[in-house]
N, C-alpha and C positions, 0 to 999 in steps of 0.2 A: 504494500500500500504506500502514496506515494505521501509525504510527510506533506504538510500545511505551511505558512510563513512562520517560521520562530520570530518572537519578538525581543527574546533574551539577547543584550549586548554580547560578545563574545568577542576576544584577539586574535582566535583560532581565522586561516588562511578560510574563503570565501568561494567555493565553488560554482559553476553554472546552474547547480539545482537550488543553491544558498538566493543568488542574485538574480532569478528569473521571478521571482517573488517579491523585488525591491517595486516595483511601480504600487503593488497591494499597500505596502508598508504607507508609500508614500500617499496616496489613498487617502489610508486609515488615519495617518497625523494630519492632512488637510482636513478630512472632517471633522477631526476631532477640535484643530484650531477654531475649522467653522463656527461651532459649536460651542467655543468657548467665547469666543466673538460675541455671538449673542447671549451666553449669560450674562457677560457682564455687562453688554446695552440693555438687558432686564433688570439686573438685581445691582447691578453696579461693579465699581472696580476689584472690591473685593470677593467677588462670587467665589463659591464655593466649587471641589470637584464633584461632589453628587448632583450640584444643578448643571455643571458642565456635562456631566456622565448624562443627565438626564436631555437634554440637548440634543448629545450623538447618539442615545439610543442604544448607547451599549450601559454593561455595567458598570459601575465606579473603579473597579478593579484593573479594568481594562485599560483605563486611559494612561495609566503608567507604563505599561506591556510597549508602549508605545512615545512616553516622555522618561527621562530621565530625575523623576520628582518632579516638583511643582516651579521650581526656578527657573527649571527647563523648559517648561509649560510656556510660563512667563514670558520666557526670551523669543519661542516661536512666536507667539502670538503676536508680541511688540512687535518683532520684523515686518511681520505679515500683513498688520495695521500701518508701519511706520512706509511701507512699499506701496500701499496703497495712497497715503497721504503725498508721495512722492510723486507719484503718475500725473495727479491734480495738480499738484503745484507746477511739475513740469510744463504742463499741457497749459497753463495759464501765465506762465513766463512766456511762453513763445505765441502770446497775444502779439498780433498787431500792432502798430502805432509809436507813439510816446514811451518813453520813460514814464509820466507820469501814468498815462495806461497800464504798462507792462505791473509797474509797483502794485497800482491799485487793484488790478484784477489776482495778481498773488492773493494779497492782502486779504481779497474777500473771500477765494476762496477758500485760503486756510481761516479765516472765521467761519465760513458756510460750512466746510465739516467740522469746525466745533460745534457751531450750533448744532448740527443735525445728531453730532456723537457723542454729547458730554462726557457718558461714563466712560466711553472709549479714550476721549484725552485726560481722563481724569487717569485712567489706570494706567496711560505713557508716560504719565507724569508722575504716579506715584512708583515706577517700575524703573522710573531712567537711573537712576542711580547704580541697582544692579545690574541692569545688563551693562553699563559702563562698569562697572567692577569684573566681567567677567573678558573684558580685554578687547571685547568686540569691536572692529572698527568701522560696523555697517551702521548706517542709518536708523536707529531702533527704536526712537523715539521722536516725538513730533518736533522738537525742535534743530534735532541731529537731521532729519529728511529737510525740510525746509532750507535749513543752512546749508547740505549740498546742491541741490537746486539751484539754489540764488549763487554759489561759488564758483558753479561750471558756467552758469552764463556771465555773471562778471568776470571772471579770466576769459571768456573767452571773446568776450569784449573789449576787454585792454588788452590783450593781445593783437587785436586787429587794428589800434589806434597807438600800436609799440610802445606801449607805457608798462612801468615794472608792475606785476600783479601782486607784488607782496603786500604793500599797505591794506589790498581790497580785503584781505582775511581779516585782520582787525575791524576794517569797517564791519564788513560781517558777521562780526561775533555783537557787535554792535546793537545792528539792524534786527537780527536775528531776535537776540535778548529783549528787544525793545518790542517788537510787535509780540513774540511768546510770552512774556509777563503781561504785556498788557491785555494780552487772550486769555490768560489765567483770570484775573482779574476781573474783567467782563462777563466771564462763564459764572461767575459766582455771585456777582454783583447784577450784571443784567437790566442795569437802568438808561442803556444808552443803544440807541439802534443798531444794526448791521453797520447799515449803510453810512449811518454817521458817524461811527468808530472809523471805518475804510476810509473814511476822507481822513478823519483825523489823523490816522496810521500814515497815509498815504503823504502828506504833507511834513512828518516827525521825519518820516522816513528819507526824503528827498533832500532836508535840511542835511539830515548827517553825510549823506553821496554825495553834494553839493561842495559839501567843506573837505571831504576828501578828493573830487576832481580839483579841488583850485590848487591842495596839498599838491597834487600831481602837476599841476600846470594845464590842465583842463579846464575850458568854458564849458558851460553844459546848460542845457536848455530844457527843462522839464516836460516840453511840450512842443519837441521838434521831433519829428518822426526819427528812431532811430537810424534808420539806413540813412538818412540824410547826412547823420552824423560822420 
């Protein structure tokens, strides 16, 4: 009879009957992040693995057969949240237009999936800590996605205008810091629009790229179409 997928970690060498099984495995850990995805947009950041278990439909037992404890849980699922948060951002950097467009439409829509995720940025942000303690150099939390986003397109921006990229980092840890507490912030508080946050973001945001273009020897026009630049 022919054995099933082992879920037991193991150092032992990996054969064709071992790895013809890996796409199940992988499978079983996507549903099971799925799964946990939405408990914690039900029950919050802290959910639980029996409401997780109860989610995938298997037993509680099982979801470990498949994570390495709960930390490990943690770190899938951040990724998996922090990759999706990544796609959006991406996709809203490479708006159209302006500088002042490009910022604003960031801006909104990492608000628009806060608003729509709370528990979901609630749990990136009570989870950043450890998966940055476990060495990781991926994107694995909301403000880690964000910040590579906005880095690849500012280098590769000042790259095109032969200006050194090194200052941009600092400004971005800047930018970053600055729009991610003030989203913290607003998620809790919640007395101020979307839309009138994103202007105000959008405007914080433009001051501090401003005073680092002229650091560089850059004029910059908030409201000239990029390529024109």
């Amino acid at each position: 009879m022919t054995a099933g997928p082992s879920d037991d970690a193991t150092d032992e060498p990996r054969d064709g009957r071992s790895t013809r099984w890996d796409p199940h495995r992988r499978e079983r850990r996507l549903t099971i992040i799925t799964a946990a995805i939405a408990a914690i947009e039900q029950y919050g950041p802290d959910a639980l693995t029996a409401q997780i278990a109860e989610q995938a439909g298997v037993p509680r037992t099982h979801v470990y057969r498949h994570f390495d404890g709960k930390p490990a849980l943690d770190l899938a699922v951040s990724g998996h949240i922090a990759n999706q948060i990544g796609q959006q951002i991406r996709a809203a950097l490479a708006t159209p237009g302006s500088a002042r467009d490009i910022i604003s439409a960031s801006i909104d829509t990492h608000l628009g999936w806060i608003e729509q995720h709370p528990n979901l940025y609630r749990f990136l942000a009570q989870h950043a800590y450890t998966v940055r303690a476990t060495g990781s150099h991926d994107a694995d939390d909301a403000k880690a996605a964000f910040a590579a986003e906005l880095t690849i397109l500012i280098h590769r921006y000042l790259r095109t205008l032969r200006v050194d990229t090194g200052p941009a980092e600092r400004m971005i840890v800047g930018v970053v810091g600055l729009v991610d507490a003030t989203a913290a912030w607003w998620l809790e508080r919640g007395d101020l629009s979307r839309s009138a946050l994103t202007a105000e973001l959008t405007d914080r945001v433009w001051v501090i790229i401003d005073r680092s273009g002229q650091e560089l020897g850059l004029t910059l026009d908030p409201d000239l179409p990029l390529l024109q630049l």
